[in-house]
Backbone bond lengths (Angstrom), bond angles and torsions (degrees), N, CA, C in turn:
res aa  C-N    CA-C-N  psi(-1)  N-CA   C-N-CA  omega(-1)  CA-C   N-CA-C  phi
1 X - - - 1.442 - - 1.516 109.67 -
2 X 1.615 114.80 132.90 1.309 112.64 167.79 1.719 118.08 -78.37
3 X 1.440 102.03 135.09 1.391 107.17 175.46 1.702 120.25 -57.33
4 X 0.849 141.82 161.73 1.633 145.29 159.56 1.166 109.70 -76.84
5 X 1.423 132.42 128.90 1.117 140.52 -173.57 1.759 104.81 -102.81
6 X 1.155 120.98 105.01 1.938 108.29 167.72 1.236 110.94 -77.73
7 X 1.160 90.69 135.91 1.632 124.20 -176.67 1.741 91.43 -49.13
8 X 1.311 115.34 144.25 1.703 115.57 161.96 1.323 89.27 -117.95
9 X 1.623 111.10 157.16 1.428 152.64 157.03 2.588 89.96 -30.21
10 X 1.237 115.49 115.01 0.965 101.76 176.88 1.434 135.00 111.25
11 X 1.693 99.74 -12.55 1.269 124.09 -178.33 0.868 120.76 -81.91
12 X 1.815 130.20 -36.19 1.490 145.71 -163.57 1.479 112.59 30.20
13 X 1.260 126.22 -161.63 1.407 139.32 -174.83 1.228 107.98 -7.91
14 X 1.474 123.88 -77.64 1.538 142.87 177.05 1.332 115.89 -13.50
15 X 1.688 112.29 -45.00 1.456 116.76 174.60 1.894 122.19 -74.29
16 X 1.405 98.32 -38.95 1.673 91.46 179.36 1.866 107.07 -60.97
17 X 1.808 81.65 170.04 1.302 91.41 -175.52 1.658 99.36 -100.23
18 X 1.429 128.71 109.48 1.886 125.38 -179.39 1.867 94.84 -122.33
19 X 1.339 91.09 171.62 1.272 98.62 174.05 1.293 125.39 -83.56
20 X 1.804 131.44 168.83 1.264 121.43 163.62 1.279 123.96 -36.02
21 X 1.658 114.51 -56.84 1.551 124.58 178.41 1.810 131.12 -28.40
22 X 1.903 88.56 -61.49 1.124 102.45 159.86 1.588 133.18 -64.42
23 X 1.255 128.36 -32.21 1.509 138.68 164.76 1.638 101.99 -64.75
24 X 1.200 122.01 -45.27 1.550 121.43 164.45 1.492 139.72 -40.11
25 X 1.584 97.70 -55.15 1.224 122.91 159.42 1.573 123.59 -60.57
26 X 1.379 120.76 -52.94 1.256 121.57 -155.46 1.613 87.93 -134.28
27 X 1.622 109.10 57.93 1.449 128.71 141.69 1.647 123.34 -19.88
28 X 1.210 107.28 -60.48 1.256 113.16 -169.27 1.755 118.20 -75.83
29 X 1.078 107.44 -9.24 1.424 127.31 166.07 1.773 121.57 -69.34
30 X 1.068 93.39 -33.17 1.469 100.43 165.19 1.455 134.52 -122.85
31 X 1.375 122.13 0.09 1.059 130.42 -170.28 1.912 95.44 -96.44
32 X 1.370 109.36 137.25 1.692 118.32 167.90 1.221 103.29 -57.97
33 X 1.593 103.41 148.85 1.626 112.55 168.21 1.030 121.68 -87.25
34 X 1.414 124.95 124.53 1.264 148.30 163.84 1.742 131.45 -49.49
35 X 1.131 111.82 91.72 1.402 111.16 -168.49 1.699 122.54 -49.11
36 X 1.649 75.38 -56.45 1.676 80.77 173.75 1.692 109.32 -70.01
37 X 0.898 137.34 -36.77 1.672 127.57 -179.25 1.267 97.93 -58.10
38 X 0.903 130.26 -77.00 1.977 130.33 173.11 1.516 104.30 -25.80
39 X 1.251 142.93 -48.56 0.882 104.72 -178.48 1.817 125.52 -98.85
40 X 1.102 103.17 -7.91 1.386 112.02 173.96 1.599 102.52 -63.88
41 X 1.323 114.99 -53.00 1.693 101.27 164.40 1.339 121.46 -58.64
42 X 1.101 128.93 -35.07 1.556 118.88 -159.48 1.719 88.97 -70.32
43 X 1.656 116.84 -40.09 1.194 110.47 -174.62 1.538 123.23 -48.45
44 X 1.426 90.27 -33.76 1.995 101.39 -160.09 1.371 97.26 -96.10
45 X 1.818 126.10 8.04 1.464 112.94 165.37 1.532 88.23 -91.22
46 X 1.289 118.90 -49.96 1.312 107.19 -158.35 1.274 124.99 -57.16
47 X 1.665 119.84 -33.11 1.504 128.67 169.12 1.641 109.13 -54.28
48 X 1.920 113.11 -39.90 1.678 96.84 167.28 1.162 98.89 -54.03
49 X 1.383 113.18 -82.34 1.684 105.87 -146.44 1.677 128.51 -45.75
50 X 1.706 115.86 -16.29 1.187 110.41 174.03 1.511 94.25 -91.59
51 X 1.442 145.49 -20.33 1.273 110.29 166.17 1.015 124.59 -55.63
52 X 1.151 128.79 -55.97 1.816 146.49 172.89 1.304 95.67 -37.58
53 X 1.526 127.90 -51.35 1.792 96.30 -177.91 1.398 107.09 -89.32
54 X 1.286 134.61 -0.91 1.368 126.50 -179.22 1.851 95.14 -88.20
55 X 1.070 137.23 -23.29 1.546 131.20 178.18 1.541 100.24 -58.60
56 X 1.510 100.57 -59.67 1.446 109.92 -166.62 1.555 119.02 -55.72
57 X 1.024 102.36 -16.91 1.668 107.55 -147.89 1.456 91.75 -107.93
58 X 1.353 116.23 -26.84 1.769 137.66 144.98 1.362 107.21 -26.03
59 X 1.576 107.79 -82.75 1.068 111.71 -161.26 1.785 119.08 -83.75
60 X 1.271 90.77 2.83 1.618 97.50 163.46 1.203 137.43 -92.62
61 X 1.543 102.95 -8.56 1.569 127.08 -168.96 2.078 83.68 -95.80
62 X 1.440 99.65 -28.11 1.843 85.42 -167.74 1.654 107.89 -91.53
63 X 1.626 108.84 41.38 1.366 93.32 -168.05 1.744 139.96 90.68
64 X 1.299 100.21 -32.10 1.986 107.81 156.48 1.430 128.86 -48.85
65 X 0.974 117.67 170.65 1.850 132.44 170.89 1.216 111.58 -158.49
66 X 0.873 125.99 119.12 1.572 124.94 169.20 1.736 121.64 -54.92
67 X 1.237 115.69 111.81 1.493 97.06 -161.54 1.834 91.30 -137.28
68 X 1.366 101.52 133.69 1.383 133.26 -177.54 1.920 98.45 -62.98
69 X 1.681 99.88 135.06 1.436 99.58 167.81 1.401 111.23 -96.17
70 X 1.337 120.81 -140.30 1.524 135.68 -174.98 1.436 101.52 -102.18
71 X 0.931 121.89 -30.64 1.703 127.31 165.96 1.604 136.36 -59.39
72 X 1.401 98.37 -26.84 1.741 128.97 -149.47 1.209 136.10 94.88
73 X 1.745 104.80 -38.41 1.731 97.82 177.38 1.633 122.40 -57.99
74 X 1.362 93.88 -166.35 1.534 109.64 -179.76 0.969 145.09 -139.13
75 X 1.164 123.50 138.78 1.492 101.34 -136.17 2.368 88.58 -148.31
76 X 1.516 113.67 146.54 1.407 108.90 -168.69 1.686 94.19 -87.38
77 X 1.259 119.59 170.37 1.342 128.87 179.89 1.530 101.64 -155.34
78 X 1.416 102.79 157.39 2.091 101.93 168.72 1.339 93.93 -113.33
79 X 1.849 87.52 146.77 0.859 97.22 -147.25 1.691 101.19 -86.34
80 X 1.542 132.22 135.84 1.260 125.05 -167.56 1.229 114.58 -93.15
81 X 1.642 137.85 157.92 1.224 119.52 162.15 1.324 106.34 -114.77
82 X 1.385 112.79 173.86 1.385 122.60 -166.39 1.190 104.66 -88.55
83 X 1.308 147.33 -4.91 1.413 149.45 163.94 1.513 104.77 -77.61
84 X 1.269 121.19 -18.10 1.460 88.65 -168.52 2.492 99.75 -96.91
């Protein structure tokens, strides 16, 4: 016979009693965090987000503006001057 284990102050999730389903589902609730996975993502958000401002900042250096339609989106434009 397995003994009963009491929950200590510190245990969270790990201690209740849930089903397979639920431990299935909501994986990440019980599984330890992974150092290295954390950072290999944090890396591969951060390479999006500096692409996304290096595109923009691209196409702003070539003359664009980001300019709002009648809808809301957004959409790039060059930028015109009134002399020509």
């Amino acid at each position: 016979m397995s003994e009963k284990k009491n929950p200590a102050p510190g245990d969270g999730l790990r201690s209740l009693r849930t089903t397979s389903l639920f431990r299935a589902v909501n994986f990440e609730l019980y599984a330890k965090p992974n150092i290295a996975i954390m950072a290999v993502g944090l890396v591969a958000l951060a390479g999006c987000a500096g692409y996304i401002a290096y595109m923009r900042s691209k196409y702003e250096g070539l003359g664009y503006y980001g300019a709002l339609k009648d809808d809301g989106s957004e959409h790039f434009e060059k930028k015109k001057s009134k002399w020509d």
